[in-house]
N, C-alpha and C positions, 0 to 999 in steps of 0.2 A: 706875438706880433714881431714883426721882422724891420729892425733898425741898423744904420752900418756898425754903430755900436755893439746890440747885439749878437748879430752876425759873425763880426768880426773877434768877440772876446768870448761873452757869455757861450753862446750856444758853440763856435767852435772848442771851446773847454770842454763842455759836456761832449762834445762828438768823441774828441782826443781820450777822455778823461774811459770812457765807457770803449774804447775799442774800436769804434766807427774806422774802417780801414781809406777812405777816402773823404776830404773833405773839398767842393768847391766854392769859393767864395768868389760871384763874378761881381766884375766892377766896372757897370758899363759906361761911365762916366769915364775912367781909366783905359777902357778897352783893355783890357786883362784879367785874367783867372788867379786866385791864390789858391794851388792846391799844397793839403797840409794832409800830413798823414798822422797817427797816435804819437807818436816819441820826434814829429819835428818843433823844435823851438823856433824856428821862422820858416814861410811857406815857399816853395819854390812860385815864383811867377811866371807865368805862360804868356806871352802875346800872338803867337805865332797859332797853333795847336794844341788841341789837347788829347790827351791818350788816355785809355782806360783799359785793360784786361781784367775781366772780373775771376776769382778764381772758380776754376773748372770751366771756362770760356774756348771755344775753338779758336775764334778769333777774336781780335781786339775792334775797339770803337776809335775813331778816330774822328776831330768834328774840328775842322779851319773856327779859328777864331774871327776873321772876315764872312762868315758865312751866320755864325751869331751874332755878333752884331750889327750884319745888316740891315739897311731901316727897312719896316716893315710897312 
């Protein structure tokens, strides 16, 4: 089950811990993204954009942060 708690500690440990090379944690409350990668000890935070190139990708993903959280 998915709690901010869990989210945010437990299962981002197992992501880090296991190699997971991208982690997003949205916080729509916040309007922001915490991406964390395996060896960051704090997450970059996003408000603006977020960026992904997965490896062996031609091109990247790119997805507006106002375009996620718009109300639906």
């Amino acid at each position: 089950p998915s709690t901010q708690r869990k989210d945010r500690f437990t299962k981002r440990r197992l992501y880090q811990n296991e190699g997971v090379p991208l982690v997003w944690i949205i916080d729509a409350d916040a309007r922001h993204v915490e991406v964390w990668t395996p060896d960051a000890d704090l997450p970059r935070v996003e408000r603006a954009r977020l960026h992904w190139t997965p490896n062996g990708a031609r091109c990247s993903f790119w997805l507006p942060l106002d375009v996620l959280f718009a109300p639906v």
